[in-house]
N, C-alpha and C positions, 0 to 999 in steps of 0.2 A: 504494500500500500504506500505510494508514493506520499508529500508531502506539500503544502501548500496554505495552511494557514486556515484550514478549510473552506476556500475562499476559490481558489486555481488549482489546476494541473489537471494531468492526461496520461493516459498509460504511454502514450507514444513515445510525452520524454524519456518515461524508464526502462524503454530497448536494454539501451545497455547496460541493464542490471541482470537483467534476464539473456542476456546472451551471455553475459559472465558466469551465470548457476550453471547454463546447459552445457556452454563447453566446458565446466568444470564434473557433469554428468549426473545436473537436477532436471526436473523439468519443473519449468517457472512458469508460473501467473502472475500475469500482475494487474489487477483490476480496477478498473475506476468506478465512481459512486460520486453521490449528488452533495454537490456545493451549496455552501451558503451564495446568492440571497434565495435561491429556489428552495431550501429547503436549512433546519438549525439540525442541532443538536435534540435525539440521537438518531438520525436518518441515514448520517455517512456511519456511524459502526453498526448500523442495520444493513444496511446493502456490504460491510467487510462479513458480517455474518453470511451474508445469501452466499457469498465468494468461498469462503471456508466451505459451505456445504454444496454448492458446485463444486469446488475441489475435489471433496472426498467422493464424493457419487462418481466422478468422471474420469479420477487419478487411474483405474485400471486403464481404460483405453488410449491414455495418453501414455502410457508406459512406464507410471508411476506405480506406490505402494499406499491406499488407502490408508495403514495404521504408519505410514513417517509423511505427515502432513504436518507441514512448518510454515506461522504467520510469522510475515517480517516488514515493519515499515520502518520509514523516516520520517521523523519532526510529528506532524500530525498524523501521519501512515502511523507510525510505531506507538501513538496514544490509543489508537482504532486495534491494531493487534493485540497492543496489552490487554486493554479492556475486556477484547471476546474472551482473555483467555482468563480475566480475575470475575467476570459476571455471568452466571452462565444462561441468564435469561435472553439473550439476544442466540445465540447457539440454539436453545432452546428453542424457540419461535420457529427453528427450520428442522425439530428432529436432531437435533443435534447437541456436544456437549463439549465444554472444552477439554474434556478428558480424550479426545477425539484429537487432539494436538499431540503433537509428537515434541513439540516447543515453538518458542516464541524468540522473534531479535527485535529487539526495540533499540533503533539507530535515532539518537538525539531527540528525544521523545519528552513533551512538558508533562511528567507524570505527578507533580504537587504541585500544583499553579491554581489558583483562585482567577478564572476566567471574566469572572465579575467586576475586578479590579484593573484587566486591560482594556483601556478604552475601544480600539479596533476587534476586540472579540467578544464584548459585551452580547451585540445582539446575534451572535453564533449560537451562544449557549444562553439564552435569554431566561431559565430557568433557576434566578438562584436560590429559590426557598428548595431546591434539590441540588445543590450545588456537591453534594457527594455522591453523586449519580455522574459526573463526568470526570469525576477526580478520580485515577485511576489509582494511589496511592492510598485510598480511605479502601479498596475495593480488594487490598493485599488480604489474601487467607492462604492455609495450610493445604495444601494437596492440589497448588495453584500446577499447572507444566512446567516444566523447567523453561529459565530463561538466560537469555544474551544479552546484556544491556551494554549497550557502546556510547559512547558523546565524546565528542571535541572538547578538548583540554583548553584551546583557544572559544569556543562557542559563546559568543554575547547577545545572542538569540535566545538561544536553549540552555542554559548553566549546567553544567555537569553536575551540579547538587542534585537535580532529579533523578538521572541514573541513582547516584550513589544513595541519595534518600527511598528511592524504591527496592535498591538490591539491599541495604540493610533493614528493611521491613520484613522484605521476602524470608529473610535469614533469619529473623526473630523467632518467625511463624514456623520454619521448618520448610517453607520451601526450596527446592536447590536453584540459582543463579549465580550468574558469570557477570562480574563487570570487566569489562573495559574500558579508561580514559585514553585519547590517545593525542598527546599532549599538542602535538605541533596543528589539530587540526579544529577548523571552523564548525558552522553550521551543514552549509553546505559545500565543502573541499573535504569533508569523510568520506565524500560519497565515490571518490576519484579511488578509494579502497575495493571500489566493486568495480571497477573498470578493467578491461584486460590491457588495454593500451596506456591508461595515466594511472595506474596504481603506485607504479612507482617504490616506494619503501615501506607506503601504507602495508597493516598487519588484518587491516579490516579482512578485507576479501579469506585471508586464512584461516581466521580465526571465527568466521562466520560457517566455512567448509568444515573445520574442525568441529564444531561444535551440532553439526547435522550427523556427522559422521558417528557422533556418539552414540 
């Protein structure tokens, strides 16, 4: 699930995320869902739910494995995967559970943020008498999937305080999670970790393989 403030984006920019999993020997999805102002909060991690349970339905023919099905987003993609995978009523709604998750990678994702209090995202999540309804942080429990949390060590967008504030939740409660910071990198220049051509020294892309492989 790509990223965009839930506001923009398009599966088309994420090509090369997804040609990076398959010649690595995944098969990727990468799906799009509805944007604010057509639609708030929670309609885009309702349509990442319908994407999860088209996955699993259709992962046989695609030359996948129904039980290693892996959500992974960025920035707002990676609040959309966390979520399916800490609430399980949006799964739920399609027959589905996030025990159905093989794991989750949450890349630079606002997983403690009070939405309420940013001016430009106010009317996204316009609901704040439920304002622990989209904080995916209040929504940590025990027998959550395992997960990957990554962020830019530079990111003044997304603070790494959210990784680390979600993977020490996680670890409270007894579920198992991986952080990774990776210091020299932004918001969006992590993402050059899943590229085959600018990866560069990024550890991203490895430790995302690594972590499926598990």
């Amino acid at each position: 699930f790509y990223g965009g403030s839930w506001r923009r984006g398009e599966k088309e920019a994420y090509r090369f995320v997804g040609e990076y999993l398959t010649r690595k020997g995944c098969v990727a999805l990468v799906a799009d869902y509805r944007l604010y102002p057509a639609v708030h909060f929670p309609a885009f991690v309702e349509d990442g739910a319908a994407a999860i349970a088209w996955a699993r339905a259709n992962a046989p023919r695609l030359g996948g494995d129904p039980q290693r099905i892996y959500a992974m987003g960025h920035s707002a993609g990676a609040h959309t995967a966390v979520l399916l995978a800490l609430e399980p009523r949006y799964l739920a709604a399609f027959g589905r559970s996030p025990g159905d998750l093989a794991g989750v990678i949450g890349i630079s994702g606002p997983y403690d943020e009070d939405f309420s209090a940013v001016r430009w995202l106010r009317a996204v999540f316009p609901d704040t008498a439920h304002a622990s309804e989209w904080r995916p942080i209040t929504k940590a429990r025990a027998g959550a999937p395992r997960m990957l949390l990554a962020n830019g060590g530079r990111d003044s967008l997304v603070a790494p305080r959210h990784a680390v504030a979600m993977a020490v939740r996680l670890r409270e409660l007894g579920s198992p999670v991986e952080l990774r910071i990776y210091d020299g990198a932004g918001h969006g220049d992590i993402l050059l970790g899943l590229s085959t051509t600018l990866a560069g020294g990024s550890a991203l892309g490895s430790d995302v393989l690594s972590f499926i492989s598990r």
